[in-house]
N, C-alpha and C positions, 0 to 999 in steps of 0.2 A: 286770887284772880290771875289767872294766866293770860301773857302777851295776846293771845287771842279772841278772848272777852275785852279786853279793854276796848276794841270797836276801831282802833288802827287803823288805817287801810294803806296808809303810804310807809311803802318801802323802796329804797333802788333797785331798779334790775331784778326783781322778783327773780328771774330764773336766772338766776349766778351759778353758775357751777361752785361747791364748795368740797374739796377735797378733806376728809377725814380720814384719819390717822387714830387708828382706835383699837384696840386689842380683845376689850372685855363685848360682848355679844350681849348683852343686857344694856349696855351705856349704847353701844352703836343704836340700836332699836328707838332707843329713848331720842339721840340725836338726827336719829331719820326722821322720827316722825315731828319732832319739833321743827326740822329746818325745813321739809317735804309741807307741812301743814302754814308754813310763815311763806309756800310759795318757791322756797329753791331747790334746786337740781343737785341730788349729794352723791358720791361716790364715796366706799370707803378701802381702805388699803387696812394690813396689819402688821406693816413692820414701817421701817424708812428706807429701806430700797427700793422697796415699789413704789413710798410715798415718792420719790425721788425720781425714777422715770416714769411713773402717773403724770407728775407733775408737767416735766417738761413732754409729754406727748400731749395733755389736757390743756394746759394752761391756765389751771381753775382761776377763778377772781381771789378766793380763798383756800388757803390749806392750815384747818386745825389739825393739832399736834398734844401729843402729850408728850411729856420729858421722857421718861419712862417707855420707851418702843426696840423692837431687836435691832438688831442690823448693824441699822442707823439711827443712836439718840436723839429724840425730835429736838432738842439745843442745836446736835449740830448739825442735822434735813435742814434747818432754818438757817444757818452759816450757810450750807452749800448754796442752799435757795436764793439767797441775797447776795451771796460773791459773784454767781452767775448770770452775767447780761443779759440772758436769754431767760431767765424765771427773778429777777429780781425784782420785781412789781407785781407779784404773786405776792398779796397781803398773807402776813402768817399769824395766827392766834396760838399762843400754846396755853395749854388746858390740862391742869396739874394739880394734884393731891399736897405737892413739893411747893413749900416758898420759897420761887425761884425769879421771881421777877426781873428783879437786878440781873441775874444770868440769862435771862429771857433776852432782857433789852440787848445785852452784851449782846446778844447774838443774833440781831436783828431784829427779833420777833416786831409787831406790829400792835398787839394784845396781847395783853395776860390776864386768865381767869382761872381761880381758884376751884376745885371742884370741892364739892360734891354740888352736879349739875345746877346751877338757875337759869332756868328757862327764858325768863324776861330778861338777865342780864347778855347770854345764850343772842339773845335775837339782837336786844339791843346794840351788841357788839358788833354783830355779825353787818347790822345795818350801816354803821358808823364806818368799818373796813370798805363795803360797798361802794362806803360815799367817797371815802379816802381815794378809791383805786380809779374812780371817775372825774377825781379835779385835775386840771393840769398840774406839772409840777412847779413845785413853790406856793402852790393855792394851800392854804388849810381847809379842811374839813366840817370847822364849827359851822 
């Protein structure tokens, strides 16, 4: 049963901008239409220097990432992201073949999900960042 039959209907800000960060053209397609069908607004970049002034010209609510990108390694797109006053409230998910968690967090990240894609954890995540990015600060998210 995918996130979409389960009969759902609430999620935040449906139309959240989510920046992607994705190389392979077969996963992008898969994540367009998972995040475009849960209701949000995707762009995708293919390396971390676009992801990087994408970023700060968009402002998405979300920028996933994979470890693994040219440039700029999505670890450290996610340092620059979160050192910079100006993008550091841009939730980041990094989405990785690599268990890299613990360097993830190291690096700000926001989320970490392992791939090979899940759709319902995919959404659920994405939902959970959403909510993050709309509480005041000091609020949790639960």
């Amino acid at each position: 049963m995918t996130a979409f039959q389960t009969g759902r209907t609430h999620a935040p800000d449906r139309r959240a901008l989510i920046l992607v960060v994705e190389r392979n053209p077969i996963v992008q397609r898969l994540e367009k239409y998972l995040l475009e069908q849960a209701g949000y607004t995707v762009e995708f970049v293919a390396d971390g220097v676009s992801a990087l002034a994408r970023a700060r010209e968009l402002h998405p609510q979300i920028l996933v990432t994979e470890i693994l990108v040219p440039k700029i390694d999505g670890l450290s797109l996610c340092h620059q992201l979160k050192s910079d006053n100006s993008t550091s409230d841009i939730r980041v998910l990094v989405f990785s073949h690599l268990h890299a968690e613990d360097r993830a967090c190291e690096a700000g990240a926001d989320a970490f999900l392992v791939k090979p894609l899940d759709e319902v954890r995919l959404i659920e995540t994405v939902e959970k960042l959403i909510r993050m990015a709309q509480k005041p600060a000091g609020e949790s998210a639960q």
